[in-house]
N, C-alpha and C positions, 0 to 999 in steps of 0.2 A: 686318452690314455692317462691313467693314474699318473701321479708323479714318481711317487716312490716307489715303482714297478720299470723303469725305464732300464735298459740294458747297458747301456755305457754312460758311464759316472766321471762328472771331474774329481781328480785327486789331488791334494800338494804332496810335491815331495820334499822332505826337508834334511840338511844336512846332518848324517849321524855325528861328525867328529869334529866339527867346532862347536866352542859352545860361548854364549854371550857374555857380556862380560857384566849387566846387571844385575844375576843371579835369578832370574826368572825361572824357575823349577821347571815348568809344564811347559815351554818351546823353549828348544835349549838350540837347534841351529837356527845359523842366519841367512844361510843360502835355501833360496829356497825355488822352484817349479813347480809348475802348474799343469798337468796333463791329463789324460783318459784314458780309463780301460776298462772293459767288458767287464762287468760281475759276473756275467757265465760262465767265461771259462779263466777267469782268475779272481775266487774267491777270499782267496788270503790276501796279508797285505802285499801292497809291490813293493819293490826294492831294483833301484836301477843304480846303474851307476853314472854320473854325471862329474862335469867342471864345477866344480865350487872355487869362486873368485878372492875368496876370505882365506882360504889353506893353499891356492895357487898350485890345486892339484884337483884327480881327478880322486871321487871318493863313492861310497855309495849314501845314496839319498832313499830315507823311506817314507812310507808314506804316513801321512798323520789325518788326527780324525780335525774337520772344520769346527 
Protein backbone atom coordinates (compact mmCIF):
# COMPACT_ATOMS: atom_id res chain seq x y z
CA UNK A 1 0.00 0.00 0.00
CA UNK A 2 1.14 3.58 -1.01
CA UNK A 3 1.93 5.68 1.82
CA UNK A 4 0.04 8.63 0.93
CA UNK A 5 -3.14 6.65 0.15
CA UNK A 6 -3.54 5.35 3.75
CA UNK A 7 -7.04 6.01 5.43
CA UNK A 8 -6.32 7.19 8.96
CA UNK A 9 -3.71 9.95 9.36
CA UNK A 10 -1.89 11.16 12.66
CA UNK A 11 -2.71 14.79 13.31
CA UNK A 12 -1.43 17.46 16.08
CA UNK A 13 -3.79 19.24 17.67
CA UNK A 14 -2.67 22.60 18.83
CA UNK A 15 -4.07 25.17 21.20
CA UNK A 16 -6.11 28.02 19.53
CA UNK A 17 -5.94 30.45 22.60
CA UNK A 18 -2.76 30.62 24.06
CA UNK A 19 -0.17 31.97 22.46
CA UNK A 20 3.86 31.86 23.21
CA UNK A 21 5.45 34.14 24.49
CA UNK A 22 8.55 34.21 21.75
CA UNK A 23 6.62 35.69 19.16
CA UNK A 24 6.98 32.78 16.67
CA UNK A 25 4.29 33.75 14.08
CA UNK A 26 3.60 30.12 12.35
CA UNK A 27 2.78 27.91 15.90
CA UNK A 28 1.37 30.18 18.17
CA UNK A 29 -0.13 27.35 20.77
CA UNK A 30 1.67 25.53 23.32
CA UNK A 31 -0.58 22.86 24.26
CA UNK A 32 -0.46 20.53 22.03
CA UNK A 33 -1.94 16.40 21.13
CA UNK A 34 -1.37 14.10 19.03
CA UNK A 35 -4.30 11.86 17.55
CA UNK A 36 -6.07 10.14 14.42
CA UNK A 37 -8.61 10.40 12.07
CA UNK A 38 -10.15 8.96 9.03
CA UNK A 39 -9.57 11.29 5.95
CA UNK A 40 -12.81 9.64 4.56
CA UNK A 41 -15.14 10.67 6.46
CA UNK A 42 -13.56 13.89 7.86
CA UNK A 43 -11.99 15.68 5.22
CA UNK A 44 -11.61 19.18 6.71
CA UNK A 45 -9.70 20.13 9.45
CA UNK A 46 -10.59 18.65 13.04
CA UNK A 47 -11.22 20.74 15.76
CA UNK A 48 -11.89 19.01 19.30
CA UNK A 49 -12.03 20.40 22.30
CA UNK A 50 -9.55 19.43 25.00
CA UNK A 51 -7.61 20.42 28.61
CA UNK A 52 -4.90 22.78 27.92
CA UNK A 53 -2.65 22.85 31.10
CA UNK A 54 -1.11 26.55 30.02
CA UNK A 55 -4.97 28.44 30.19
CA UNK A 56 -6.06 25.74 33.06
CA UNK A 57 -9.10 25.30 31.05
CA UNK A 58 -10.72 23.28 28.69
CA UNK A 59 -10.55 25.00 25.02
CA UNK A 60 -10.63 24.02 21.58
CA UNK A 61 -7.47 22.70 19.91
CA UNK A 62 -7.18 22.52 15.87
CA UNK A 63 -5.51 20.84 13.86
CA UNK A 64 -2.16 21.95 12.23
CA UNK A 65 -0.25 20.93 9.17
CA UNK A 66 3.45 18.79 10.28
Amino acid sequence: MAKGKDVRVSVILECTSCVRKNGNKESRGISRYITQKNRRNTPNRLELKKFCPYCYKHTIHGEIKK
